[in-house]
C-alpha positions as CSV (number, residue, x, y, z in Angstrom):
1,X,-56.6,0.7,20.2
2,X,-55.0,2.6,17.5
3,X,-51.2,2.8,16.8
4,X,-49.9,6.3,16.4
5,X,-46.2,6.8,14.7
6,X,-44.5,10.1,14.2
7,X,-41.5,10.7,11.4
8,X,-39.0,12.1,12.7
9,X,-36.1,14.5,12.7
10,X,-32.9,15.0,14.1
11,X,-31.4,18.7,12.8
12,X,-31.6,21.3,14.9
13,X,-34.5,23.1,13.1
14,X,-37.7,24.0,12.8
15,X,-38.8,20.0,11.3
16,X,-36.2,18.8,13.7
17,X,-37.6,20.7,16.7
18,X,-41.1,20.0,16.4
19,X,-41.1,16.2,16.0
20,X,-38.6,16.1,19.6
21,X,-41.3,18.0,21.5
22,X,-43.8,16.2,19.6
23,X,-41.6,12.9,20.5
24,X,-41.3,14.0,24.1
25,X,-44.3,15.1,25.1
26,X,-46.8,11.7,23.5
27,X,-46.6,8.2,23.4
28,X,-46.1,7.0,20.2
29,X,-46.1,3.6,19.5
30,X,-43.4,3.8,17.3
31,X,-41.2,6.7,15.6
32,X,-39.4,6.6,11.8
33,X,-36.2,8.5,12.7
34,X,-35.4,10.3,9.3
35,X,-31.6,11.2,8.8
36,X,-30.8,13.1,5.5
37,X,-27.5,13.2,5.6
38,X,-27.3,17.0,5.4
39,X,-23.5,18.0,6.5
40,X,-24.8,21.8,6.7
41,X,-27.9,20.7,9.1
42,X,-25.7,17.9,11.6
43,X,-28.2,15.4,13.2
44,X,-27.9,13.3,15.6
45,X,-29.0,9.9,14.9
46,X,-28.9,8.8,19.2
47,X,-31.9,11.5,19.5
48,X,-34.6,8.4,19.2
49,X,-33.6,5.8,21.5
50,X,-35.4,2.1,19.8
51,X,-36.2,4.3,16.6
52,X,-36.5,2.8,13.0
53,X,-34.0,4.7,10.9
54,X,-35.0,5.7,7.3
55,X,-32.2,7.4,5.3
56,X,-33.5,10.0,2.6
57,X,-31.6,9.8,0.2
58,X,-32.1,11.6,-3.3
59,X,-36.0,12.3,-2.3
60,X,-36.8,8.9,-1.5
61,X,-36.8,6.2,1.0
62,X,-36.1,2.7,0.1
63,X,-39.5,0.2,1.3
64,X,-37.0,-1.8,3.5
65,X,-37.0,1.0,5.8
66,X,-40.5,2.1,5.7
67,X,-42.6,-0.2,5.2
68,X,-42.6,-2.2,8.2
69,X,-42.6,0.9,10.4
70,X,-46.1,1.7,8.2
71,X,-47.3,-1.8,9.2
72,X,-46.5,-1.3,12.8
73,X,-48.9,1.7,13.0
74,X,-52.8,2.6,12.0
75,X,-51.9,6.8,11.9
76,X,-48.7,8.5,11.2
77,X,-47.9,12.0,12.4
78,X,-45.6,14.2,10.2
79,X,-44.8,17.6,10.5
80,X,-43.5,18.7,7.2
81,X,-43.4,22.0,5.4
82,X,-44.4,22.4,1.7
83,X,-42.4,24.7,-0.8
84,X,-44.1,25.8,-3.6
């Protein structure tokens, strides 16, 4: 059977609030909880109960964080926005 993930988010936004329904409403078999460390955007990093953690920081994530949640699943769902 495939492996779904989601990456997650935590603000209160638009990113935020569409990966908690997303989160709430499917079975993933495992969720990359993303905390930016925003102070304007407050997050709350209890939101994904058994959640990897993955801390942006300066654009990037570091592969201890991500990588095993990548080998845990076969498909990752992200809902991200692109600025152009």
């Amino acid at each position: 059977m495939t492996r779904v993930g989601l990456i997650a988010r935590s603000n209160k936004r638009g990113l935020g609030t569409q990966t908690f329904e997303a989160a709430h409403g499917y079975d993933f078999d495992s969720i990359l909880h993303v905390l930016d460390g925003n102070p304007i955007w407050p997050e709350d990093p209890d939101l994904y109960p058994g959640a990897r953690i993955a801390h942006f920081k300066g654009g990037e994530f570091t592969d201890d964080e991500v990588v095993p949640f990548l080998n845990e699943v076969d498909v990752v769902f992200s809902v991200e926005a692109l600025s152009v």
